[in-house]
C-alpha positions as CSV (number, residue, x, y, z in Angstrom):
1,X,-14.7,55.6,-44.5
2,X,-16.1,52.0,-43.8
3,X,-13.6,50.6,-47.0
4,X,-10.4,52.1,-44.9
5,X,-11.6,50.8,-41.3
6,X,-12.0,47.1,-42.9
7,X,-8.9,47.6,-44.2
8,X,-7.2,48.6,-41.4
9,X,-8.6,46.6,-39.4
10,X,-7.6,43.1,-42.0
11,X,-4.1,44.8,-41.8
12,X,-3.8,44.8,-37.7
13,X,-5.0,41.0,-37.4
14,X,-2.8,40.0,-40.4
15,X,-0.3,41.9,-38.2
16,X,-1.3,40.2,-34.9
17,X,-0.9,36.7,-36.9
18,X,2.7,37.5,-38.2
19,X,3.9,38.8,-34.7
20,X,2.4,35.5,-33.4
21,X,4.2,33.7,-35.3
22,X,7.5,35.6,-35.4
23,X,7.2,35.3,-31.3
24,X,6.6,31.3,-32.0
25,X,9.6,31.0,-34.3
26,X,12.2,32.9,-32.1
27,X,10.4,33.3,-28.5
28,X,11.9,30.0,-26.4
29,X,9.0,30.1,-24.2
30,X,6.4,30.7,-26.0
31,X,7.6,28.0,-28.5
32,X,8.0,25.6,-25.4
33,X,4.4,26.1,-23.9
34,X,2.9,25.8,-27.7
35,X,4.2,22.9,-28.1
36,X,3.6,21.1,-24.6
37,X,-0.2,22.2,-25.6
38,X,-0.3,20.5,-29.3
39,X,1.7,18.0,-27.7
40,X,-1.4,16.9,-25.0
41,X,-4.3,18.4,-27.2
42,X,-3.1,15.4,-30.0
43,X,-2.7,12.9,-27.2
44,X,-6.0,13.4,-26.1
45,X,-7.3,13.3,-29.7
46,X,-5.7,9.8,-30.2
47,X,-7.3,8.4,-27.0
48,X,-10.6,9.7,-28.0
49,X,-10.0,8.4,-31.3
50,X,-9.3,5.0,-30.0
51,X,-12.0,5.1,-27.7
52,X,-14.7,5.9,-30.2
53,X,-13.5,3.4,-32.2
54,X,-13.4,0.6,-29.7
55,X,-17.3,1.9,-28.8
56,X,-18.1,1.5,-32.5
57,X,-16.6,-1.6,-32.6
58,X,-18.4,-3.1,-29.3
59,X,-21.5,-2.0,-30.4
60,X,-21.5,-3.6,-34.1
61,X,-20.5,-6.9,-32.9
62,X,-23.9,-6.5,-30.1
63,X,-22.0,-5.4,-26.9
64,X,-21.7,-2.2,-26.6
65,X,-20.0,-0.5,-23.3
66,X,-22.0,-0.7,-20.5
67,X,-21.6,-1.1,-16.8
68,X,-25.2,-2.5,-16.0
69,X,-23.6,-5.9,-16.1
70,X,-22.1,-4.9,-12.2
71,X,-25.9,-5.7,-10.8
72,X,-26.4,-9.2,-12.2
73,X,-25.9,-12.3,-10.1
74,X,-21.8,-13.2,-10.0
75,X,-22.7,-16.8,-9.4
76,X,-19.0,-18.3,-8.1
77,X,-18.0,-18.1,-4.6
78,X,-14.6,-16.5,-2.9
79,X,-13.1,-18.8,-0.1
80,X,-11.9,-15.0,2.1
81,X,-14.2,-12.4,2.2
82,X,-14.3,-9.6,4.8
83,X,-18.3,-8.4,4.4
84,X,-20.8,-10.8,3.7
85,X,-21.2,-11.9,0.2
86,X,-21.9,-15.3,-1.6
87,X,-22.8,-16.5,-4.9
88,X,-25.9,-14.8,-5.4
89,X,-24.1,-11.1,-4.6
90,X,-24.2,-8.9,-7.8
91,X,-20.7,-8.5,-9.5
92,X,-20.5,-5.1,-8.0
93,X,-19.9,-6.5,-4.4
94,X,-17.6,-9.6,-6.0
95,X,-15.2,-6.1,-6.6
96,X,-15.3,-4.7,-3.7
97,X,-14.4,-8.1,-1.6
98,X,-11.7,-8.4,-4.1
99,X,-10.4,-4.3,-3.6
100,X,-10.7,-5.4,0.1
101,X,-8.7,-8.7,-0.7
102,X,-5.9,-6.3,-2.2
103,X,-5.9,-4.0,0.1
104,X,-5.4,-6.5,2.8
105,X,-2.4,-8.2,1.3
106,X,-0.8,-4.7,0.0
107,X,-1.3,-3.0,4.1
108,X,0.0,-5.5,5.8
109,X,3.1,-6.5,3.0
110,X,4.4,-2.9,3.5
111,X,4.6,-3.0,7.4
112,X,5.9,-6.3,7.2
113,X,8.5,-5.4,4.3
114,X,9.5,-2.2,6.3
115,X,10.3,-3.7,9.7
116,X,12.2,-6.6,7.8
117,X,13.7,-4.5,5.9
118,X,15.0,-2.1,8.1
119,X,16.6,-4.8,10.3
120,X,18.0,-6.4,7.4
121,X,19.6,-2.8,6.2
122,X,21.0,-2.2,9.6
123,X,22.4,-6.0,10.3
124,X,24.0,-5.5,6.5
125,X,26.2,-2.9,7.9
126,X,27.3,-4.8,11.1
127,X,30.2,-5.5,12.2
128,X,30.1,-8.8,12.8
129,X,31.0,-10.9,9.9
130,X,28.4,-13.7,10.3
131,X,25.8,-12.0,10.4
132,X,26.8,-10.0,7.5
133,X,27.3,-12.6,5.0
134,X,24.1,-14.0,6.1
135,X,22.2,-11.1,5.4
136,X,23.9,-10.6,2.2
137,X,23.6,-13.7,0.9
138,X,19.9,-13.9,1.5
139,X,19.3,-10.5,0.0
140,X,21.8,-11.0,-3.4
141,X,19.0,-14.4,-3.3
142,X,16.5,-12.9,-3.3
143,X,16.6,-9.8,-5.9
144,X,17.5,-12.3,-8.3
145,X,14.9,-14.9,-8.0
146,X,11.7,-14.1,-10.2
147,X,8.7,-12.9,-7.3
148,X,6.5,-15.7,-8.4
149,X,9.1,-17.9,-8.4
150,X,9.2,-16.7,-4.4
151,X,4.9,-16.5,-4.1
152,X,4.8,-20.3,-5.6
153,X,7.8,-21.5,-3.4
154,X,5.9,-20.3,0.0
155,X,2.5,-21.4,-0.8
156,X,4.2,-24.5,-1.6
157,X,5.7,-25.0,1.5
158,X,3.1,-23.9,3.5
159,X,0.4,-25.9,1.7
160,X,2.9,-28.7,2.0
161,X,4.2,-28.9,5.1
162,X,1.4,-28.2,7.5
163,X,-0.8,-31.1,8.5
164,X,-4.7,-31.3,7.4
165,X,-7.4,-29.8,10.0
166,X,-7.7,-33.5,11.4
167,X,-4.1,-33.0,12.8
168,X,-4.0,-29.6,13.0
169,X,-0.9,-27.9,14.9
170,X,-1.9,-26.2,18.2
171,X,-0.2,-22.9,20.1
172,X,-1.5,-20.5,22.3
173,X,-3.0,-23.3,24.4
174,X,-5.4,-24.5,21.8
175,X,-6.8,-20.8,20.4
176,X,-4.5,-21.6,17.1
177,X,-4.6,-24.1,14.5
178,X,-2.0,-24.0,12.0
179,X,-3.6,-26.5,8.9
180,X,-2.5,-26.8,5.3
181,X,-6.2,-24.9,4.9
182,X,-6.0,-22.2,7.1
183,X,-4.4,-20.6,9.9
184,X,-7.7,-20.4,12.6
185,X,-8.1,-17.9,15.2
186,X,-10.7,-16.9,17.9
187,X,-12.6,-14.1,16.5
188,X,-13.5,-11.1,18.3
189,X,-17.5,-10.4,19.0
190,X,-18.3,-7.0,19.8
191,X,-20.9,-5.8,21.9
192,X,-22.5,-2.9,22.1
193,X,-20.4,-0.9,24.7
194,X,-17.6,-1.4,22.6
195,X,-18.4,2.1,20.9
196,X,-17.1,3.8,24.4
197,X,-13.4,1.8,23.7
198,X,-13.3,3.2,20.5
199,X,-14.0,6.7,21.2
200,X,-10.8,6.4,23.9
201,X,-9.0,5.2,21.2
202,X,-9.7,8.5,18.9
203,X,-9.3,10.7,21.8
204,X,-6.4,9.0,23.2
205,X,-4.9,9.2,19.4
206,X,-6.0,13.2,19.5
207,X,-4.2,13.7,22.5
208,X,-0.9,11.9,21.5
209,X,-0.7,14.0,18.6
210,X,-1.6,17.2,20.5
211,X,1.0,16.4,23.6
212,X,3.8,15.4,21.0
213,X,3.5,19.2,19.5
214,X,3.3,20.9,22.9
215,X,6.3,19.0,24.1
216,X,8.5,19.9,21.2
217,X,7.5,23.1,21.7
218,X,8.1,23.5,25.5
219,X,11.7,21.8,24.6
220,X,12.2,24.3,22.0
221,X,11.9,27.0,24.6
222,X,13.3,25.9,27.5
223,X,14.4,22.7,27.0
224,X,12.5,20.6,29.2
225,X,12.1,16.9,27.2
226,X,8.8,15.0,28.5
227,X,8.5,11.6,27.9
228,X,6.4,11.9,24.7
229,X,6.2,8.4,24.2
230,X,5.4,6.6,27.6
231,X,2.8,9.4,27.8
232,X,1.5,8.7,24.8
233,X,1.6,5.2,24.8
234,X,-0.7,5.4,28.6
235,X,-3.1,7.3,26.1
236,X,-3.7,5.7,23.2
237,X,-3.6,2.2,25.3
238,X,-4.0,2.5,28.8
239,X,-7.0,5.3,28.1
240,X,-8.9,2.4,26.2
241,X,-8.5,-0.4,28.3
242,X,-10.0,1.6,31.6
243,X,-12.7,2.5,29.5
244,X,-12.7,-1.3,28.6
245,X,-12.7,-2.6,31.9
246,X,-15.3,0.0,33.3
247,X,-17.6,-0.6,30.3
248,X,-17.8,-4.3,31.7
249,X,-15.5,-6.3,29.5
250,X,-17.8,-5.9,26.1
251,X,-16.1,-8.8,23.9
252,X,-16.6,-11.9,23.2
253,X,-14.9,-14.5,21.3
254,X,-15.9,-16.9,19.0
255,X,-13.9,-20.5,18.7
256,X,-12.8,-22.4,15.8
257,X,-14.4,-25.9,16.5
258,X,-12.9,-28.7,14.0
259,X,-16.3,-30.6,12.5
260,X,-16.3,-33.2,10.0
261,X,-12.7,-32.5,7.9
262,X,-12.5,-29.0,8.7
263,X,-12.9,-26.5,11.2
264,X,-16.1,-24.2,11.9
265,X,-16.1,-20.5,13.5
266,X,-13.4,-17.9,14.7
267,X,-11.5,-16.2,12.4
268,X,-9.6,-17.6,9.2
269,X,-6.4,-16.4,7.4
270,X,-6.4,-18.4,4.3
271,X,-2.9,-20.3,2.9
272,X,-2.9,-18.3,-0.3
273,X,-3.3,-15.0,1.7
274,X,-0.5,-16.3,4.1
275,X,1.6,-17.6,1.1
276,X,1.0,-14.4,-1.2
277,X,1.4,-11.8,2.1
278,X,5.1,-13.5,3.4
279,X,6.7,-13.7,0.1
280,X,5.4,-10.0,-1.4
281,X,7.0,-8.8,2.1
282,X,9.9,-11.0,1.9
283,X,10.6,-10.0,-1.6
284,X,10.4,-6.3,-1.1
285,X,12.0,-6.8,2.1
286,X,15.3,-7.3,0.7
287,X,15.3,-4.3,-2.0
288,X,14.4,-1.7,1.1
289,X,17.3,-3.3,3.4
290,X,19.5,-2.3,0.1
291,X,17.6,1.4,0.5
292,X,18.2,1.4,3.8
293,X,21.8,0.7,3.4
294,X,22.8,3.2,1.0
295,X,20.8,5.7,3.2
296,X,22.7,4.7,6.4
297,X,25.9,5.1,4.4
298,X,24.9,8.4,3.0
299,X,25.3,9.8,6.3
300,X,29.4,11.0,7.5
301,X,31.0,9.0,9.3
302,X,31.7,12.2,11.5
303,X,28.1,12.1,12.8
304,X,28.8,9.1,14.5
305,X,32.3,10.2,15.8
306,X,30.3,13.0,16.9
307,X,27.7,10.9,19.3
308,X,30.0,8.5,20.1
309,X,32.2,11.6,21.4
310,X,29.4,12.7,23.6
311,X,28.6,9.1,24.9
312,X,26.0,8.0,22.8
313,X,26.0,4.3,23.0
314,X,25.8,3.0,19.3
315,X,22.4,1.6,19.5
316,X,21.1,5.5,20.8
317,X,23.2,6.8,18.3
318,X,21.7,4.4,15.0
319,X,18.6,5.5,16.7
320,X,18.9,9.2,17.2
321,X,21.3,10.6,15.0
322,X,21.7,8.3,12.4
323,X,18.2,6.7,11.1
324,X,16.5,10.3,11.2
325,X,18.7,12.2,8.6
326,X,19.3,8.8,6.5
327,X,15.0,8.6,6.1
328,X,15.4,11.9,3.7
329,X,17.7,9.5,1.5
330,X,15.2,6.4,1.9
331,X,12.0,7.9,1.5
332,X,11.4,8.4,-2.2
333,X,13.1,4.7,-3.5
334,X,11.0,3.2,-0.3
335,X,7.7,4.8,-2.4
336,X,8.7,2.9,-5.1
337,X,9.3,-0.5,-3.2
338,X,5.4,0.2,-1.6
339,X,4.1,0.2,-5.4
340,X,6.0,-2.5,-6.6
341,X,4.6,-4.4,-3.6
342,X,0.5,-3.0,-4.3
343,X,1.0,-3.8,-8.1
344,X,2.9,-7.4,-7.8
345,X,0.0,-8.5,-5.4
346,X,-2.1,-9.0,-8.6
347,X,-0.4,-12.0,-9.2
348,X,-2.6,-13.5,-6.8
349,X,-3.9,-15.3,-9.6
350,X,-1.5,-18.1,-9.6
351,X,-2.6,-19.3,-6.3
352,X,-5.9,-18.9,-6.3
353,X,-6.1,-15.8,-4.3
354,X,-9.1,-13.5,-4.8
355,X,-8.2,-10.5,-5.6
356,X,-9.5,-7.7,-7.4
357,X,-7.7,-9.3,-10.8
358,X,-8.6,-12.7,-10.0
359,X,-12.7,-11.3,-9.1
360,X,-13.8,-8.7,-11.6
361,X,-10.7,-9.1,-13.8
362,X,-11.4,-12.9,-14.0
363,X,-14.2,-14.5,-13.0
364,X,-16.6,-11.6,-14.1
365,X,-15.0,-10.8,-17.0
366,X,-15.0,-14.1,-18.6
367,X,-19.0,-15.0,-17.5
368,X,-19.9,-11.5,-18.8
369,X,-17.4,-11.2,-21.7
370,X,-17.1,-7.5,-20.6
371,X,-13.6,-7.2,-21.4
372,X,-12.9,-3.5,-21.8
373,X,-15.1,-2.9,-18.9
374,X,-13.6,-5.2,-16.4
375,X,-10.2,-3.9,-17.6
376,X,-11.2,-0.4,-17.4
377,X,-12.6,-1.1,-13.4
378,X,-8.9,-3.0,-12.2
379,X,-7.0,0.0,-14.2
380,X,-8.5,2.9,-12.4
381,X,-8.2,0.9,-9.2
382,X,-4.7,-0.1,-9.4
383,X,-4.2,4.1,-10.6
384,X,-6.0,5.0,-7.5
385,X,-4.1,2.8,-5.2
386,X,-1.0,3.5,-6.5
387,X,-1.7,7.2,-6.7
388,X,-2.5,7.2,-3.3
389,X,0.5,5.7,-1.7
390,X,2.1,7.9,-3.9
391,X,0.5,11.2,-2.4
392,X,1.2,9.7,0.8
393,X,5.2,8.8,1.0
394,X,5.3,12.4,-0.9
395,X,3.4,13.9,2.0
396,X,5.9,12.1,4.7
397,X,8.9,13.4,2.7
398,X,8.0,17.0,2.8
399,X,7.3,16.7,6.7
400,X,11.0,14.7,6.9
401,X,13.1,17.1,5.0
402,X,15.0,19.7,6.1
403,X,13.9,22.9,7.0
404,X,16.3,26.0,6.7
405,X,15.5,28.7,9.0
């Protein structure tokens, strides 16, 4: 009795294996999904491989892979840091002024790339031929000019042309200093009451969003349109300066004062931020006015008749009818121009900027010799910066597209 049950029981797996593999031969899908799986189980068994290997290695040549070398003493300084840190600060906090470094030149390259850019799309399509050629002439200049070529040319000319603190060029009735060191500013001081401003700024921001939704759907209904914007605008500004006022003014400036060859205090917006910022944006700029073409040309032409039959002045019309639908055509190559933009800021380098390459992926790495660690730190950063803006501009698609009711 036992001798048949093994026996049957050998002959229904052996059965179970053959219809297996009969589905694998001649089932599409199955065959499909088997193979994605093989495909990324033996991908990840090369990249352990190669990771083991490069552990081995480390280790027999007295390195190993280890991290503990983010708490020793960096010992070089950074000329722009936004939190306190000198040449005593541990490596760890030489990162994180450099990831803020980055971050500072990829934030403000995208809105400066984006408003240029949009102007430059729109003036690309005007009528007027001047103004035309111009814009096409810088942009065909542009996308074919290497972007260092462009991040070397600006810092040049900036570093260049502006005089030395001693001489330094004055606007805004002697708050700014333009020098081939540094652009200086007053810098802000806040005082304790400030915290009451800031809390009308998050409330005034809560409301806007609240009132926008309510008004859309009031118009919706009956088709009442409230001034969204002006409303919204007296919240999230005027809101904060009343409090500002009431809360007795707490702010403060501090004064760049020029002593000995350069100047002391107030704020300080380095050349090779300036330099590295402008010509990132400028760069960019001109591949989203392109975007921003073809999306304004996606559009029929009959849309426009349309407005203009109703008597929708042009500019209302770019404004209202136009520009929204031509965003669901823009969107996804704009992500790709924001990336570009986060991913060419690492060459920094050539100007001496201190970014996260130039600090942990430079400095540190070649006073520690912790190549694969260093490399492995700017990787994941520039992945997790990238995969953000990413998430982010797919995000703002969905909300932009169009939604069939």
């Amino acid at each position: 009795m036992n001798t048949s049950t093994t026996s049957s029981n050998a002959s229904s797996s052996s059965g179970a294996s053959g219809s297996f593999f009969y589905r694998l031969i001649y089932d599409k899908e199955l065959r499909s999904v088997f193979i994605q799986v093989l495909t990324i189980a033996l991908l990840f068994a090369f990249l352990a491989y190669i990771g083991h290997n490069a552990v081995v290695n480390l280790e027999t040549i007295g390195k190993g892979y280890s991290f503990d070398f983010l708490w020793d003493a960096s010992n070089y300084d950074i000329n722009q840091t936004l939190i306190e840190y000198d040449s005593r600060s541990p490596h760890w906090r030489a990162a994180i002024v450099g990831i803020f470094n980055t971050l500072m030149v990829a934030v403000s390259g995208i809105i400066i790339a984006t408003v240029v850019g949009f102007i430059l799309g729109v003036l690309r399509l005007s009528p007027n031929w001047l103004i035309n050629r111009v814009v096409y002439v810088y942009i065909e200049y542009v996308r074919n000019v290497p972007v260092l070529l462009h991040i070397l040319m600006v810092h040049g000319v900036i570093v260049n042309t502006l005089p030395v603190p001693r001489n330094a060029m004055m606007a805004f009735d002697g708050t700014l200093f333009l020098t081939n060191r540094g652009f200086y500013t007053p810098k802000p001081l806040f005082e304790p009451g400030m915290w009451a401003v800031l809390i009308a700024f998050v409330i005034g921001i809560a409301f806007t969003i609240w009132f926008r939704k309510y008004a859309k759907k009031v118009q919706d209904a009956t088709g009442k349109i409230y001034p969204v914007f002006m409303i919204g605008l007296g919240a999230v500004v005027g809101l904060p300066i009343i409090v500002f006022l009431l809360a007795g003014v707490p702010l403060s400036w501090n004064y760049p004062e020029l002593q000995g060859f350069n100047f002391k205090g107030g704020l300080v917006l380095r050349p090779e931020y300036v330099a590295l910022t402008l010509a990132l944006a400028l760069y960019t700029a001109a591949f989203i006015a392109e975007i921003v073409r073809a999306g304004i040309q996606a559009i029929s032409h009959g849309q426009t008749e349309a407005a203009h039959a109703l008597g929708i002045k042009p500019n209302r019309t770019m404004q209202l009818v136009i520009i929204p639908q031509a965003l669901r055509v823009i969107i996804p190559p704009l992500s790709s121009q924001y990336l570009n933009l986060t991913k060419n800021s690492s060459l920094a380098i050539a100007i001496g900027y201190m970014d996260i390459v130039a600090t942990i992926g430079g400095i540190s790495l070649n006073q520690t010799g912790r190549e694969m660690e260093c490399m492995t730190i700017v990787l994941l950063l520039y992945l997790f910066f990238s995969l953000l803006i990413s998430a982010f501009m797919n995000w703002y698609n969905k909300r932009m597209k169009l939604v069939e009711r």
